[in-house]
Every structure is written in C-alpha cells, then in structure tokens.
C-alpha positions as CSV (number, residue, x, y, z in Angstrom):
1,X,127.0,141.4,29.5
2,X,127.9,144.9,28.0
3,X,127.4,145.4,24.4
4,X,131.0,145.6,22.5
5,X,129.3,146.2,19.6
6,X,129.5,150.3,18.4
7,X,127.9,150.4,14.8
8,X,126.6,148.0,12.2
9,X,125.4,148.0,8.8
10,X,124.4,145.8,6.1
11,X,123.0,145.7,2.3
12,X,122.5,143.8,0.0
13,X,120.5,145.4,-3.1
14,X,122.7,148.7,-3.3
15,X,121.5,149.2,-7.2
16,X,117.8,148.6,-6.0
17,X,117.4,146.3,-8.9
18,X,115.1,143.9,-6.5
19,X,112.6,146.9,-5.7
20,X,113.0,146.2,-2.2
21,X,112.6,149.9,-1.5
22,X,110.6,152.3,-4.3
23,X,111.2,156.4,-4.0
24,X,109.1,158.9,-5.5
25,X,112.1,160.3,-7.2
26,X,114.5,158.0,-8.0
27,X,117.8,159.7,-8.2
28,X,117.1,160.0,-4.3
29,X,118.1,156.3,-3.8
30,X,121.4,156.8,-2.0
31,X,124.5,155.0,-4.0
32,X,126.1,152.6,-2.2
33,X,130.2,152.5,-2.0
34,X,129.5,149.5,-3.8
35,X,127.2,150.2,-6.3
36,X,128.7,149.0,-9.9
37,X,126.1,151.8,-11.8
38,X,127.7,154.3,-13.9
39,X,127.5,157.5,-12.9
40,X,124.2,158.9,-15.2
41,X,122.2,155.9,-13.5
42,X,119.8,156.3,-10.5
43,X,119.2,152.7,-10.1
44,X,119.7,149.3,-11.8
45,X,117.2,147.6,-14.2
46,X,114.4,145.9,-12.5
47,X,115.1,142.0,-12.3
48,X,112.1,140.5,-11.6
49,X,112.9,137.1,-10.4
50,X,116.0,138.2,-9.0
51,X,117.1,137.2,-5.3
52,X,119.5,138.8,-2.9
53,X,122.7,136.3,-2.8
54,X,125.3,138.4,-1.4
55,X,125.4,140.8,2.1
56,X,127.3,143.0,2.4
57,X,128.3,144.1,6.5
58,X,130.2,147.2,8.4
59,X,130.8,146.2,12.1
60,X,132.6,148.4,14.3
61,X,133.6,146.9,17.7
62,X,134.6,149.1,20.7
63,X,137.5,146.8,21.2
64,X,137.0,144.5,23.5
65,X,135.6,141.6,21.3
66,X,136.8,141.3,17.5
67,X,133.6,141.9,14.7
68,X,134.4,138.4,13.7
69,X,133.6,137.3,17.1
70,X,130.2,139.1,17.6
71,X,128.9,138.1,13.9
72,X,130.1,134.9,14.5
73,X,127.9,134.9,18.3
74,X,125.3,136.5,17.2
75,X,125.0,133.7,14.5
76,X,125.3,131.4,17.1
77,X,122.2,133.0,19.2
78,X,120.3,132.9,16.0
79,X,120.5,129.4,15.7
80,X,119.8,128.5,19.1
81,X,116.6,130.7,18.8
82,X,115.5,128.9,15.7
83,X,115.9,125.2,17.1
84,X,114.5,125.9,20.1
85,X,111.2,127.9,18.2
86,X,111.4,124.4,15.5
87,X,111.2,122.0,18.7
88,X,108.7,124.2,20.6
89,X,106.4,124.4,17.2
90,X,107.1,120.5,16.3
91,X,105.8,120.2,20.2
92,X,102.2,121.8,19.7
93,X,101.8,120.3,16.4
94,X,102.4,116.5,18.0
95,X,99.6,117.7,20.8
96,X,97.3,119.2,18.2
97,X,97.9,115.5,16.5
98,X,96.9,113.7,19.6
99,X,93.9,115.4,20.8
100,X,90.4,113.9,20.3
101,X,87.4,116.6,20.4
102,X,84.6,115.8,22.3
C-alpha cells in the first residue's frame, strides 16, 4: 500500500516547561507557532509535576487519503498492535502460572 502520507509533525511542550528537552543555552529552544511566552522569554517556568495533556499535529497528505483518515488508521493499527501485544503477554504469564519446576 503506498504511503499517502507527505509530512507530519507533532508537540506538545512548545514552552519546554516539562524539561522534556534541556539546551546548553536556552534562548536556542526553538518557539513554537504556538508558544503563549512573551517575547523576552526563552522558555516557560519549570512545572515539576506537570504532564503533557494536549498534542498538537501537522499532517500533510499527498491527496489521495484525507489526514483525518490516516490519523484516524493509524490510530486504528495502534490499537490492534496493543491488544494483540496484551493477549500475547496475558498468554506467557498464564504458561509461566502453570508450569511446575522440576
């Protein structure tokens, strides 16, 4: 199946206020077209127990599928990849759970 997917990005910690990513220098952390940070500020306030709750995605399709259509696929692969993994670990933990060592 050809690949009608041309370019993709995501974030989700455009401030860098979850340390994801350190610099040496600081003002080198690139600002994002979303970034809320006023112009003076490299980066956003450290937030220690903070948690990334919101991604943010560029998808650019070649045309012949829409990028709703390959997120939503891809998604779809994903979580047939993950139940099968779940029923092939839940499988070797029930063996482990029946065997008897010598």
């Amino acid at each position: 199946v050809p690949c009608s997917l041309r370019t993709t990005s995501f974030t989700w910690n455009f401030a860098n206020a979850l340390r994801h990513t350190t610099y040496p220098c600081p003002s080198d952390w690139p600002k994002s077209d979303y970034s809320e940070l006023e112009e003076d500020q490299t980066e956003a306030p450290f937030e220690v127990f903070g948690r990334p709750e919101k991604f943010w995605f560029n998808l650019e399709s070649i045309g012949s599928l829409r990028p709703e259509n390959i997120v939503l696929t891809g998604l779809q692969v994903l979580k047939k990849k993950l139940t099968d993994l779940q029923t092939h670990f839940n499988s070797e933990v029930a063996k482990e759970a029946l065997y008897i060592a010598p």
